[in-house]
VOGU-3710 file (C-alpha; in Angstrom, 3 decimals, decimal comma):
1> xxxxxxxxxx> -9,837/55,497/-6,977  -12,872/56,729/-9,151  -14,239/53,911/-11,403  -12,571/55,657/-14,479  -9,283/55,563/-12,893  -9,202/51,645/-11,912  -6,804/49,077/-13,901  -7,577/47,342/-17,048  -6,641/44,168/-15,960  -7,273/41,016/-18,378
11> xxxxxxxxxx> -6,534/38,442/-16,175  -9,118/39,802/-13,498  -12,615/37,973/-13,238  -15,530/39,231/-11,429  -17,448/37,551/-8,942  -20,293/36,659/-10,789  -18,329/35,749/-13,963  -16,257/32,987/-11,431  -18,934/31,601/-9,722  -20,311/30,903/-12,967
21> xxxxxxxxxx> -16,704/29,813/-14,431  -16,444/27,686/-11,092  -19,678/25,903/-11,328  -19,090/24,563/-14,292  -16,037/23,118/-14,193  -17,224/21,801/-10,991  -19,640/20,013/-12,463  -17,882/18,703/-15,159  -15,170/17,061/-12,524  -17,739/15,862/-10,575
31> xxxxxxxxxx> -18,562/14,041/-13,868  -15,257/13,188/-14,650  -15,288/11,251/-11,602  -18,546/9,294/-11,586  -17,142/7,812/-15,137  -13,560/7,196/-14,136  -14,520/3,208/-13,976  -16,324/3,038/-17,438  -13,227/4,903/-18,958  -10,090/4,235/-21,016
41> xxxxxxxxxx> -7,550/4,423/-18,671  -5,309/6,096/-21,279  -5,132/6,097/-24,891  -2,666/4,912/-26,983  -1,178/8,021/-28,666  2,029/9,847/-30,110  3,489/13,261/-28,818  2,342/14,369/-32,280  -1,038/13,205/-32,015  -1,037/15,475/-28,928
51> xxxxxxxxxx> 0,174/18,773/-30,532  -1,920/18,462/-33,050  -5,391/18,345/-30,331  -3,871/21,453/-28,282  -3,325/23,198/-32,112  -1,339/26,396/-32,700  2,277/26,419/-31,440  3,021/29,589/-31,466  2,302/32,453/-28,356  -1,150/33,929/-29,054
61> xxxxxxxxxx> -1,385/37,693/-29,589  -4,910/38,120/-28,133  -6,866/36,289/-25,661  -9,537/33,701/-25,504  -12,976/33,881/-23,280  -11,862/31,748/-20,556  -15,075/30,071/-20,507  -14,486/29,052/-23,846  -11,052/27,950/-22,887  -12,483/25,426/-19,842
71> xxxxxxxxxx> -14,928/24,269/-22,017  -13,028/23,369/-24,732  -9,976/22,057/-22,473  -11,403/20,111/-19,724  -12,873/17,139/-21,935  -9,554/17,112/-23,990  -7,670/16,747/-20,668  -10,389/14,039/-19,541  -10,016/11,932/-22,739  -6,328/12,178/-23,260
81> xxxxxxxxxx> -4,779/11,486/-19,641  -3,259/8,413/-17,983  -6,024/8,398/-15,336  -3,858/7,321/-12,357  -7,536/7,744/-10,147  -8,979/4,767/-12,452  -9,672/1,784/-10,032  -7,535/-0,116/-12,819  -4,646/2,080/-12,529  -1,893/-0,403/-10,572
91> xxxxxxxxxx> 1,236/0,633/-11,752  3,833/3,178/-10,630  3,314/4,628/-7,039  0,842/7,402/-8,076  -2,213/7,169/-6,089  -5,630/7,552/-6,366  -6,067/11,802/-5,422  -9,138/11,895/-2,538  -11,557/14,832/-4,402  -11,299/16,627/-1,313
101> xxxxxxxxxx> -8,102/17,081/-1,694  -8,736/19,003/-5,589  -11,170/21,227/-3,755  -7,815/21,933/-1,075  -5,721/23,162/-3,612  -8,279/25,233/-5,349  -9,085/27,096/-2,312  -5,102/27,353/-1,449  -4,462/28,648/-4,362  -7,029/31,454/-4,426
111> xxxxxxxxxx> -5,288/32,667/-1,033  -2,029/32,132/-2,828  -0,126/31,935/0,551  3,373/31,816/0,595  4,671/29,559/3,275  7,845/30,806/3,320  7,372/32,944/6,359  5,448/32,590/9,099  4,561/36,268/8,682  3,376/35,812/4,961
121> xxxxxxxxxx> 0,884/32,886/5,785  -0,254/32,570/9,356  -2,924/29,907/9,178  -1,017/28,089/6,345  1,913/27,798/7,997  0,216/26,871/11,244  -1,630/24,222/9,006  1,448/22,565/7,734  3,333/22,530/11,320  -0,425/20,507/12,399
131> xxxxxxxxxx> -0,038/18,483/9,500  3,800/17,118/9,719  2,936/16,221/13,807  -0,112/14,139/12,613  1,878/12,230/9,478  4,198/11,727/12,550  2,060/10,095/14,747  0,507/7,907/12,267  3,407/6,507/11,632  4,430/6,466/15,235
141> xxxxxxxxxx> 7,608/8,491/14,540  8,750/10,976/17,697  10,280/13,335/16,073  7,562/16,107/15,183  9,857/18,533/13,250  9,951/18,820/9,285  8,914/20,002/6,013  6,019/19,532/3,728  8,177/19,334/-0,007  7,389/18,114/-3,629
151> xxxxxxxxxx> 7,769/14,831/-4,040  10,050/11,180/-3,064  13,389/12,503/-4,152  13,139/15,860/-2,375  11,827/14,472/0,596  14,630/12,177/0,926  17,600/14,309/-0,409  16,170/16,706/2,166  17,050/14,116/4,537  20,235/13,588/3,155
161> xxxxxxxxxx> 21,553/17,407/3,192  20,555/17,130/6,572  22,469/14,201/7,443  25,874/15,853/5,603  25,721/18,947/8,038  25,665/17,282/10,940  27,873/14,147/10,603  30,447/16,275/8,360  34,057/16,317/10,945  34,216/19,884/10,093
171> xxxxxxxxxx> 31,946/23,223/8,741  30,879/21,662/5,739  28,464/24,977/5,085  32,083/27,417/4,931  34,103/24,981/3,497  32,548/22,650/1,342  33,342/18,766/0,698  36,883/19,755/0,499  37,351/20,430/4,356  38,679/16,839/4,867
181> xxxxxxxxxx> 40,526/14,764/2,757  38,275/12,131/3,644  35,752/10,994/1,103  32,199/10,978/2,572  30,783/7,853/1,425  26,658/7,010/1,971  25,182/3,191/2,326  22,392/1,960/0,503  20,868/-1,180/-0,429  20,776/-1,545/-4,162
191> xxxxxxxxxx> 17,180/-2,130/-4,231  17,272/2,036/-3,607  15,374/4,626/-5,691  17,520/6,255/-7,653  17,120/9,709/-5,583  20,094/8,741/-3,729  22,552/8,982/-6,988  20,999/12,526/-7,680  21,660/13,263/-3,681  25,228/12,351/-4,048
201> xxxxxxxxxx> 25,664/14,339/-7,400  24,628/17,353/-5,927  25,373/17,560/-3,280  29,208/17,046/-4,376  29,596/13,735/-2,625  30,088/12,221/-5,911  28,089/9,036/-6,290  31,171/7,033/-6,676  30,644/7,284/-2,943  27,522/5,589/-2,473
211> xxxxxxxxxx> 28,035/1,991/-1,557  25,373/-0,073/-3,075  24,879/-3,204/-0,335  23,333/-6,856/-1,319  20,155/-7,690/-0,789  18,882/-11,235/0,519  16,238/-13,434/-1,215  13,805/-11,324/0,377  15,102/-7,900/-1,695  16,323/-6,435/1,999
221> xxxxxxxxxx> 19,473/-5,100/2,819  22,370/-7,392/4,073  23,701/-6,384/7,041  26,419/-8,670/6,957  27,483/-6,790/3,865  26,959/-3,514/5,205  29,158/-4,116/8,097  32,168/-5,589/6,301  32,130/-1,947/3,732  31,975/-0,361/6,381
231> xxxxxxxxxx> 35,302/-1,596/7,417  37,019/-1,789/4,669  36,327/1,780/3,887  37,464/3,246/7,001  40,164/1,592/6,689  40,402/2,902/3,557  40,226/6,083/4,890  37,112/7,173/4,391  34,455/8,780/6,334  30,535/6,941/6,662
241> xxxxxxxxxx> 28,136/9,392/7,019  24,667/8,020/6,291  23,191/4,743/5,771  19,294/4,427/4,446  16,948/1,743/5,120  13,836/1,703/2,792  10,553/1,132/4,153  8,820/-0,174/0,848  11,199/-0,339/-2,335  9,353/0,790/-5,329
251> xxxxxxxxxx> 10,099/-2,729/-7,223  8,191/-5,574/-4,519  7,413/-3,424/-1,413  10,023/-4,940/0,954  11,058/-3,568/4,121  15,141/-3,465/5,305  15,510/-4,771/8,402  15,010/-1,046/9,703  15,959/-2,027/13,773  18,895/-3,498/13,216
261> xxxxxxxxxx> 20,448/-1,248/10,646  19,539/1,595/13,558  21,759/0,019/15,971  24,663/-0,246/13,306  24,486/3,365/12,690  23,923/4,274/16,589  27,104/1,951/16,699  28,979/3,538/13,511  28,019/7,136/14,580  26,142/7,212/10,955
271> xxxxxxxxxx> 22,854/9,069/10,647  19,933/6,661/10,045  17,740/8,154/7,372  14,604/5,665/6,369  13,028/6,129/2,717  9,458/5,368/3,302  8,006/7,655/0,481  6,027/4,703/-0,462  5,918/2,417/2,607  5,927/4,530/5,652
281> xxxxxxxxxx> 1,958/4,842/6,409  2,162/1,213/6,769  3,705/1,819/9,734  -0,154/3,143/11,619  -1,636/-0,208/11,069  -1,447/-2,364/14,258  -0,513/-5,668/13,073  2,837/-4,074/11,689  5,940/-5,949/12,217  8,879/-4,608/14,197
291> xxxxxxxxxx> 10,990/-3,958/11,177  8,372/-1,440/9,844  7,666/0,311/13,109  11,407/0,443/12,798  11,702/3,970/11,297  10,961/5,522/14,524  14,521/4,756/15,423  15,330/7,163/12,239  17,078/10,664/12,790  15,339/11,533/9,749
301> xxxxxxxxxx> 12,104/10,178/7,543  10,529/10,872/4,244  6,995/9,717/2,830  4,882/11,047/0,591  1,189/11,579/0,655  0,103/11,979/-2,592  1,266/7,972/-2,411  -0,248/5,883/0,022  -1,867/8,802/1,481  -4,254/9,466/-1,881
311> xxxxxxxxxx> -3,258/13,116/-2,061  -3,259/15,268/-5,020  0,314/15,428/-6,575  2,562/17,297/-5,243  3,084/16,458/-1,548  5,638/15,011/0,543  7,253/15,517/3,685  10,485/15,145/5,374  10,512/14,108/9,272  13,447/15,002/11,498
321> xxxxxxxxxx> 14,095/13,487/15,049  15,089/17,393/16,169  14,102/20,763/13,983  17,680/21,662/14,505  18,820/19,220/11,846  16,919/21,096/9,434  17,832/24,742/10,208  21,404/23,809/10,734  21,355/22,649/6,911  19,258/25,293/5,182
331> xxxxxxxxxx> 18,997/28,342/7,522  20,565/31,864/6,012  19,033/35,156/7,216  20,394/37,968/5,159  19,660/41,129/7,054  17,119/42,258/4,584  14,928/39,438/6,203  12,627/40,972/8,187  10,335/38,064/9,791  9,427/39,026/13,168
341> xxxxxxxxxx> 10,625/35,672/15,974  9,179/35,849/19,895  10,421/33,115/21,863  7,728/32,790/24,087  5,375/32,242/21,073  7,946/30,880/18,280  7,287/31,084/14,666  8,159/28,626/12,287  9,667/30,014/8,815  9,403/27,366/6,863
351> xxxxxxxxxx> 12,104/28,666/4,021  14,848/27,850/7,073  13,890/24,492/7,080  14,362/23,162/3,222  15,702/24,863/0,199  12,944/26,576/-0,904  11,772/30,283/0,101  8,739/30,641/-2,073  6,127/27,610/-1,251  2,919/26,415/-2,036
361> xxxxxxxxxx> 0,563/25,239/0,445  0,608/21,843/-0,109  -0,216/20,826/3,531  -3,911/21,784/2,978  -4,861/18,967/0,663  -3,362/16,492/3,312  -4,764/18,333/6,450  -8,250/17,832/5,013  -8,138/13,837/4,473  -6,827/13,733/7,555
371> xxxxxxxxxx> -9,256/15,115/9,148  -11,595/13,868/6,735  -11,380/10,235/7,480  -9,127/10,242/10,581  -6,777/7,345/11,623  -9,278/4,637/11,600  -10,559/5,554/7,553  -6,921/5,575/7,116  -6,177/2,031/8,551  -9,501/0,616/6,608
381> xxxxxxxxxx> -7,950/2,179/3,522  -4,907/0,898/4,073  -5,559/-2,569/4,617  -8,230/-2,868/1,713  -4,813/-2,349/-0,441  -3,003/-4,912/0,696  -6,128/-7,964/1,081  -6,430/-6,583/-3,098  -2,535/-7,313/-3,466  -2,749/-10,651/-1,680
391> xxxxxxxxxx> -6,100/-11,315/-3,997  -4,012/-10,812/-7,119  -0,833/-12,909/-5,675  -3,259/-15,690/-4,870  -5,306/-15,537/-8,467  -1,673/-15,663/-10,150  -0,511/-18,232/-8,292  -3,576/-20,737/-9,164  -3,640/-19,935/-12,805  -1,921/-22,036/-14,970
401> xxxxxxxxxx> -0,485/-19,409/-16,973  0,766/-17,224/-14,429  3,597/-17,349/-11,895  3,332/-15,318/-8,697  6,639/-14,363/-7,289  6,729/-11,482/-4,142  3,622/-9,917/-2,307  5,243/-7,419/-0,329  2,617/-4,569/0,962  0,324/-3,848/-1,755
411> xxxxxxxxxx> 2,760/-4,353/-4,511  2,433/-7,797/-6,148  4,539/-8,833/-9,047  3,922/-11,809/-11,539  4,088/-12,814/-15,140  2,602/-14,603/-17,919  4,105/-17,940/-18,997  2,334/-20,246/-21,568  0,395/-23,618/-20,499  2,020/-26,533/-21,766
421> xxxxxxxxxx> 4,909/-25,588/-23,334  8,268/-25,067/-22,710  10,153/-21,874/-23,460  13,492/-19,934/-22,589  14,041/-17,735/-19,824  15,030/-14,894/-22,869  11,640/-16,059/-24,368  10,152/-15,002/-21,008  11,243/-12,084/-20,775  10,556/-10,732/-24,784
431> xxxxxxxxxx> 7,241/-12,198/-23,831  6,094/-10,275/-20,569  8,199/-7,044/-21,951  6,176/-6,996/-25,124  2,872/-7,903/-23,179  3,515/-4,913/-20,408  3,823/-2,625/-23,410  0,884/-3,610/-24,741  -0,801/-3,802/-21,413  -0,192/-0,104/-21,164
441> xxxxxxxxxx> -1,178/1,062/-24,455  -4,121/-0,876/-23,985  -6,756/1,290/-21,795  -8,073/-1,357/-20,094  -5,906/-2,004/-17,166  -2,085/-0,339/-15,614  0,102/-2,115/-14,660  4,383/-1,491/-14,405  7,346/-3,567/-14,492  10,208/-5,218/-11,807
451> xxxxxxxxxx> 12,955/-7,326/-12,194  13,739/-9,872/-10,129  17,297/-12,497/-10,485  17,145/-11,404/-14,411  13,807/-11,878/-14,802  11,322/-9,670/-16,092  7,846/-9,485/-14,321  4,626/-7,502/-14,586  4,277/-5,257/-11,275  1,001/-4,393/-9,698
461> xxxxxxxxxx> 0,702/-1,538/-7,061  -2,663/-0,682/-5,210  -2,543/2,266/-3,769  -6,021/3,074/-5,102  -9,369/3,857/-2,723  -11,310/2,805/-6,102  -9,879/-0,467/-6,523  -12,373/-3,571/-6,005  -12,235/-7,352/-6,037  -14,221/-7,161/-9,453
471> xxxxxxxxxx> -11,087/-4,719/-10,388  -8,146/-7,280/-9,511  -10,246/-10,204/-11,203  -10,286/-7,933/-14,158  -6,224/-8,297/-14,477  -6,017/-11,562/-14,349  -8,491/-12,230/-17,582  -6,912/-9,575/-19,063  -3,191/-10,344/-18,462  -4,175/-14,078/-19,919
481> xxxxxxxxxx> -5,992/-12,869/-22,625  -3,133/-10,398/-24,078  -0,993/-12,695/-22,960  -2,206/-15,406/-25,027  -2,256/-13,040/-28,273  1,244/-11,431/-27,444  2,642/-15,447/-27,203  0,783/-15,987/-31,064  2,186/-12,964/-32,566  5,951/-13,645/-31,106
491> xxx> 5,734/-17,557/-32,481  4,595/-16,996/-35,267  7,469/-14,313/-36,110
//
């Protein structure tokens, strides 16, 4: 085509216009994260006040220099974001995102591959195979199949769907729920993210189904319990499918008794599915107990990198003990699907194996830390998280305005309690709920909220590469001191 006859295309950008683009954003995140420690962690603002910064509302009719546009957005975005990368950042399970793994998903997305099809993204999807067998044998799991996917919930209703095709008594795929009159019911204990209610919604199971099982003092799932529902409801007439172990709840980190509950469902006939979006990488260190190495017994897994793993959001991935499991749950190939198969060199279409066709390449991010840093950085990483949970445990235990309650993994939970005085448990609990929102509002430190027997605590989660000693010290003068002025203003009310 002769120059006069090629596109006007807006969006386009040359070369030379992107490399100069590209350098200086670069440079400004490169910025961004040498100050991350001397920044507010967030700022305490409305919805409104945020409109207002971004301005007009309405679609614009023309365009804007996109230099202009990165220059004027990327401090806004710097200055008005809950920095979750801020070596103060402890509270939910978002981790600190490795830079390497920013500089994966710019160069994924300027390949744009969709790994859908083997035959649409070659090296991508070759890329994610590598990276589900190596987040399988860091954990020591045996099963090498799965699915890179968005986040916790997916991961683990993935899991789940999986589980309802292949312990349903009849073709669930033709015939829906309805092909028994048998309720399939699911058990959980009810220290359980709440993915497993959305599982059971939709996936028509009804969550009236789910059987939520005791924990013990320890927040881990009784099996006592577990065996006597299961019991009663088949001799109610119902039909156990599943039962989940977690392998670090997102309240105090604790691990269900994962061996045992695998030999129930071996027993039971129930497929063992362990959510260890959170506490599954635990499972590489070698000083791990029995109950976390565990979730090899699983027929399925999930975890999630962009937790304990420091990705970039989003990124999680769903193990299976067999690949089967997977395309037996989410496999359709209309005849307009074209993708070329050889069995002596087999393909793997990743769109048969979870319920999306169109996908990102979010295994790049994860296959460059791991290769990056390797098992052993991994392990170091790892274990620097939990010695900083222990530190805070141990600093709130000695103070005498502090109680320490669980250390569980790198989640630690505590609260403030004034010296000298005595106060009611509802006191308490007004006290360290008004303190955690002002905690948060705050800037200076993150941290989130569990509840234990009634009792409301503070919540501290490290899954952070930029977290120091100085750092955790820093929560415990802090905690005190707000503490101290939350207890004034609420007396003197």
């Amino acid at each position: 085509m002769a120059d006069s006859d090629k596109r006007a295309a807006p969006l386009n950008i040359s070369g030379d216009a992107f490399r100069a683009l590209g350098h200086a954003l670069v440079e400004e995140i490169a910025d961004f994260y040498d100050s991350l420690p001397s920044r507010a962690l967030t700022q305490d603002q409305t919805p409104t006040d945020v409109r207002e910064l971004l301005g007009e509302t309405g679609l614009p009719e023309h365009g804007t220099d996109a230099g202009e546009l990165l220059r004027s957005f990327a401090p806004l975005f710097f200055d008005r974001s809950l920095h979750n990368g801020h070596p103060a950042y402890l509270g939910y399970i978002s981790a600190a995102a490795a830079p390497i793994g920013a500089l994966g998903d710019l160069l994924a997305a300027a390949v744009n591959s969709n790994v859908g099809a083997w035959g649409l993204s070659p090296v991508a999807s070759e890329i994610e195979k590598q990276t589900i067998r190596w987040l399988a044998e860091l954990i020591g799991y045996p099963g090498h199949a799965g699915i890179m996917v968005s986040g916790g919930n997916m991961a683990n209703m993935t899991g789940f769907w999986a589980a309802r095709r292949a312990k349903a008594s009849w073709p669930i795929r033709e015939r829906g729920i309805y092909g028994d009159t048998r309720p399939l019911t699911v058990y959980v204990s009810n220290a359980t993210h709440t993915w497993i209610e959305k599982a059971a919604d939709l996936s028509g199971i009804g969550t009236a189904n789910v059987r939520w099982i005791e924990t013990d003092a320890e927040d881990r799932m009784r099996l006592d319990v577990l065996e006597s529902q299961l019991r009663a409801d088949r001799s109610a007439g119902k039909l156990p499918f599943l039962v989940v172990g977690t392998c670090g709840t997102v309240g105090t980190g604790a691990v269900d008794p994962l061996p045992a509950i695998a030999e129930i469902a071996k027993r039971e006939m129930l497929w063992f599915h362990v959510d260890g979006a959170y506490g599954a990488p635990a499972a590489a260190l070698p000083e791990a107990d029995d109950d976390i190495r565990g979730l090899s017994l699983a027929d399925s897994v999930a975890l999630d990198p962009h937790k304990w793993l420091y990705a970039p959001l989003e990124a999680a991935c769903t193990l299976v003990s067999n690949a089967s499991h997977l395309a037996d749950a989410f496999s359709f190939r209309p005849p307009y699907y074209r993708f070329e198969t050889d069995d002596d060199d087999p393909r793997v279409n990743f769109y048969e194996y979870g319920v999306q066709n169109s996908r990102g390449f979010r295994a790049l991010k994860v296959w460059l830390a791991l290769r990056t840093v390797g098992r052993s950085g991994y392990i170091e990483m790892f274990r620097d998280d939990i010695a900083l949970a222990k530190r805070l445990h141990e600093a709130a235990d000695a103070h005498p305005e502090l109680e320490a309650f669980t250390c569980k993994l790198s989640i630690t939970t505590f609260r403030y309690r004034p010296r000298d005085r005595e106060v009611t448990a509802a006191y308490l609990n007004e006290l360290n709920e008004t303190l955690l929102l002002r905690l948060q509002a705050g800037g200076e430190i993150y941290v989130s909220n569990a509840v234990i027997d009634d009792r409301v605590l503070l919540r501290s989660c490290v899954v952070n590469f930029r977290t120091t000693a100085q750092d955790i010290d820093s929560v415990v003068d802090c905690v005190v001191r707000v503490g101290r002025e939350v207890d004034a203003d609420l007396s003197a009310a």
